[in-house]
N, C-alpha and C positions, 0 to 999 in steps of 0.2 A: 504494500500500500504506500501509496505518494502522496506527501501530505503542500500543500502551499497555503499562500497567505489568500489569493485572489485566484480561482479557476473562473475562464472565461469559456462559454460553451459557442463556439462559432469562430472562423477566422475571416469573414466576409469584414465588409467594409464598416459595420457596425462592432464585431468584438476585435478587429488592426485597433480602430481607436480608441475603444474601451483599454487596452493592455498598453497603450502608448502612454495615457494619459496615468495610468493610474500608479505610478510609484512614488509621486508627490503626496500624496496620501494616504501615504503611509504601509502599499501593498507592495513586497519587497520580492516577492518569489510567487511568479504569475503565471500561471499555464494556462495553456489555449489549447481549445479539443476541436478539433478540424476532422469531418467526416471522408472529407475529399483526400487526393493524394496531395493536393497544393493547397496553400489557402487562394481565397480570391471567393468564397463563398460561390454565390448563383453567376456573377459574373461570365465566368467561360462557356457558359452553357447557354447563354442566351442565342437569340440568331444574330449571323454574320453581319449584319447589317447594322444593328444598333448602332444609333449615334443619340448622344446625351443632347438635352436641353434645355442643359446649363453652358454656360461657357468652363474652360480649363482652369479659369481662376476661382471659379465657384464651386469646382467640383475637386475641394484635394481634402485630406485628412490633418489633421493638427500636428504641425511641425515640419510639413512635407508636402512643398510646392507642385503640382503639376507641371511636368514639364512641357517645353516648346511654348510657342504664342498664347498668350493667356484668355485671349479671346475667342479662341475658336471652338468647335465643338466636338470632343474626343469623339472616338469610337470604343466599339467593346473591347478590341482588343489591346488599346491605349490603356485603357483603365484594368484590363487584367495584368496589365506589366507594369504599370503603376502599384497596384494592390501587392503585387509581390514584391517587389524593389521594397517599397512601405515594410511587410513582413519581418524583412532583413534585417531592416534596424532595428525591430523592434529588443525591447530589456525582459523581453518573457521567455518560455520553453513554448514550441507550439507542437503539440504532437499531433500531424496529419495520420491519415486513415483510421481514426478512433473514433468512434460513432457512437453518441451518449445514450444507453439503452435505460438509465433510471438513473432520478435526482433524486437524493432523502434527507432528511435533518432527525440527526440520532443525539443524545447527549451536544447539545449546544452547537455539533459539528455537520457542516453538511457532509455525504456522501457521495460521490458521483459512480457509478459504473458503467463500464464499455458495453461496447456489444461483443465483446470478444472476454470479456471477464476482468477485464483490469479494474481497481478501484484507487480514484482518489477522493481527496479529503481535503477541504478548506472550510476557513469560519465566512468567504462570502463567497456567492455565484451570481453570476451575469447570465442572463441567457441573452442570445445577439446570433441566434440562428436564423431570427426573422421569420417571414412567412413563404420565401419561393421556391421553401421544397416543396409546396400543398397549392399546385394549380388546382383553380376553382372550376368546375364542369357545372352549368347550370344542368337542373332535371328538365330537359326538354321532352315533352310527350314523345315516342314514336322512336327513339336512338334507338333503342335495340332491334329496330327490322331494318333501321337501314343501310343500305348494304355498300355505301360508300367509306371513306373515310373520315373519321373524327380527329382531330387531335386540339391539343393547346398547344398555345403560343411559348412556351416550354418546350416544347419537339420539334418548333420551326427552326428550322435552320437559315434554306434560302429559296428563291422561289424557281429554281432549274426543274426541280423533281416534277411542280404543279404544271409544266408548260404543254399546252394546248386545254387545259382543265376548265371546270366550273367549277371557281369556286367563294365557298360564303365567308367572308370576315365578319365575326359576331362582336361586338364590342365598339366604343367612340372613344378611347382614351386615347394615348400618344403612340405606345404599340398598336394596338387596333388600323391607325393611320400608316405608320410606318411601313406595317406589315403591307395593308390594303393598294399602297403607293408601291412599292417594288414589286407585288405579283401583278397591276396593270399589262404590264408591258410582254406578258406570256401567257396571262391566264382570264377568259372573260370571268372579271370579279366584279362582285355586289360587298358593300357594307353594310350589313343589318343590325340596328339598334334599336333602343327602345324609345328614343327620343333623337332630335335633329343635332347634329354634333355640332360642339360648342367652338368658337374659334378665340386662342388669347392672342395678341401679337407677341412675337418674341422677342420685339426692339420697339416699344415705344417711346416716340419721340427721341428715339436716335439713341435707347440705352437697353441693354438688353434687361429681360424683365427682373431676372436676381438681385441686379442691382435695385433697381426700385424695392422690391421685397426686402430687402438690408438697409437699405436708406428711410426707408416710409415704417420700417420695423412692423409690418404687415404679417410676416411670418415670426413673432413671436406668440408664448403661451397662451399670456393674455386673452386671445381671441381665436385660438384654437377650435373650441367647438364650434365660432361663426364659418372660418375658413371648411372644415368638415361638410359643414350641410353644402358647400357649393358645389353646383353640379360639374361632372365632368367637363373639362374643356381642354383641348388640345394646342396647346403651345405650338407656333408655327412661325415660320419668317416666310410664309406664303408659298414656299416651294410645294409643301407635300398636300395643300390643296389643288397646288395647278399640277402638280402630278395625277391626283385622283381626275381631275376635269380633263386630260390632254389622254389619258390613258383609258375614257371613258368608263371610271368605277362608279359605278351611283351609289346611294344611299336608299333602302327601303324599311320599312318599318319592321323590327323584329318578326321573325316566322313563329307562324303558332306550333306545328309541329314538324317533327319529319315523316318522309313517306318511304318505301321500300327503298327506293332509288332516288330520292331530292329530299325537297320542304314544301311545306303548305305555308305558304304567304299571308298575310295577313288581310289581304283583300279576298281570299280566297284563288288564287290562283294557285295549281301543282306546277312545282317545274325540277325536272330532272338535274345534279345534282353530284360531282364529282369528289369535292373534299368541303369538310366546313373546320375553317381555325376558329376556335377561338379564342380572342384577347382578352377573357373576363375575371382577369388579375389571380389573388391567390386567398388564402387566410390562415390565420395563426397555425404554427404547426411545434407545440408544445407537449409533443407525449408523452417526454422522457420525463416530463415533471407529474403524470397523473398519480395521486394518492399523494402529494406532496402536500396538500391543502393549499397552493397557489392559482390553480386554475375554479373556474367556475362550473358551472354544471354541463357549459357547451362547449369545454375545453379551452376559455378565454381568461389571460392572468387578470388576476383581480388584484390592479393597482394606481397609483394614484403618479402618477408623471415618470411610469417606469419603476417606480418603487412596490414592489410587492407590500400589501397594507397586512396580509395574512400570515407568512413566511416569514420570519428576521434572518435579514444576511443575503439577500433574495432579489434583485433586480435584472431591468430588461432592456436590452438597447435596439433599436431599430424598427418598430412597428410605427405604423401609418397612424400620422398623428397624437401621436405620446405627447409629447409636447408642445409641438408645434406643426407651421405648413409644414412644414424641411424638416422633421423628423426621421424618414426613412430615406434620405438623400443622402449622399456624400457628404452635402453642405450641412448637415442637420445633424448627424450621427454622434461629431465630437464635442457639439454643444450639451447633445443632451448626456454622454457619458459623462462629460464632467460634473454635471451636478448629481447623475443618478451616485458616482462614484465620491463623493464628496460628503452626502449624507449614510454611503454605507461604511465610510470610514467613520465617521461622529458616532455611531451604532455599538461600535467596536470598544468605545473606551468606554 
């Protein structure tokens, strides 16, 4: 058994920061449990295409610039070599392919154990595994008869394999768009949503929008749950609409269900039916903590800015809106471990 001060469960871009940040605080001997063979969290696995929208100076971790033109807008695999260089420096032990099969708090001490049987031991855990091992599938009536392809935006890679296809992008967020905009141009595609997708600009008035969010302090706590209720809207510098327009992708109203071979439309029309992605994001994926008394009855942590209010020693880095807009972003992550990180060292004395 391996004992430390601070176990971080995750090496994505939430538990790099969490373990950067945390030896001013007192956490002197940090280990990080990384299920993958590298760290870099969901990163590597997204599709080829991903590009952030944020700029490079708003997308780096605490203490550790982004590199090249601060302006511009990385791609995936920028930020997975980002994320690993990041690693390097880090003042922790990270032990990849160790996948946290149960969290426990025994005698004052947490427990952790692998899925391979190893156990350690710290008086605080982080969890910062996020939510993008757990794509969300909505229950559409009629998926199991039909006999095309399904998948999430999790197993997209690029759009060569779709070419000559029909096929459905389900979702209005920024992948939803992205994805939507690069099969145009090989595959006749629809976006289907449940509402008409939202458009933000991504430079107004000549500044990209992070900036304003950090100047206007828009994306602080404060008004978190206001920022929450706002509906979906896809950040854009106008390209990936005139992609959707030039590439003739429409928008049609979510389908009600699927049929052997397609969807049923929501005006009522069938139409046959080759692959449907969809972008319908992910949700909390905390199992190794059940019986821990931190999750709730739907598997959701029950806590208050990241801080487990049920668990002592107990907190969470990375979920959508914990604190703020920028909670689960690059830009957001090492904000919020410093203070989840801050109050669990106060716990301690």
């Amino acid at each position: 058994m391996e004992h430390a001060d601070l176990i971080v469960i995750g090496a994505g871009q939430s538990g790099l920061a969490t373990a950067a940040l945390a030896p001013p605080h007192g956490f002197a001997r940090i280990l990080v449990l990384e299920s993958a063979e590298e760290p870099g969290g969901a990163w590597p696995r997204y599709y080829d295409s991903l590009t952030l929208f944020s700029p490079a100076r708003y997308s780096c971790l605490p203490g550790m610039r982004f590199p090249g033109d601060p302006d511009r807008y990385p791609r995936r695999d920028e930020v997975v070599d980002y994320l690993r260089a990041y690693a390097r420096r880090l003042p922790a032990s990270i032990r990849t392919s160790t996948s946290v099969a149960s969290v426990t708090r025994q005698d004052e001490v947490w427990r952790v154990r692998s899925g391979d049987g190893r156990e350690f031991t710290a008086a605080a855990v982080v969890a910062a595994t996020g939510d993008f091992g757990s794509p969300f599938l909505p229950k559409t009536p009629g998926r199991a008869e039909f006999g095309g392809r399904v998948l999430h935006a999790a197993d997209y890679r690029s759009p060569h394999v779709f070419a000559g296809q029909r096929v459905v992008v389900v979702g209005g967020g920024n992948s939803a768009i992205q994805i939507a905009a690069e099969l145009g141009p090989v595959a006749d595609t629809t976006l289907a949503t449940r509402r008409p997708v939202g458009w933000t600009p991504q430079r107004p008035l000549g500044r990209d929008l992070h900036w304003w969010l950090k100047h206007t302090q828009l994306d602080t706590a404060p008004i978190r749950r206001l920022l929450a209720k706002v509906p979906v809207s896809v950040i854009d510098d106008g390209n990936y609409r005139a992609a959707l327009d030039r590439h003739g992708v429409d928008r049609r109203d979510m389908f009600s269900r699927f049929t052997a071979d397609g969807v049923l439309w929501a005006d009522g029309t069938e139409e046959p039916v080759d692959t449907v992605v969809h972008a319908t994001g992910y949700r909390p994926a905390f199992g190794y903590l059940t019986g821990s008394g931190a999750l709730d009855d739907a598997g959701a942590p029950v806590h208050r800015g990241g801080l487990s209010t049920t668990a002592k020693g107990l907190g969470f880095v990375g979920m959508e809106f914990q604190r703020s807009f920028s909670s689960k972003t690059l830009r957001g992550v090492g904000r919020d471990a410093a203070w989840l990180l801050r109050r669990l060292s106060a716990a301690r004395r």
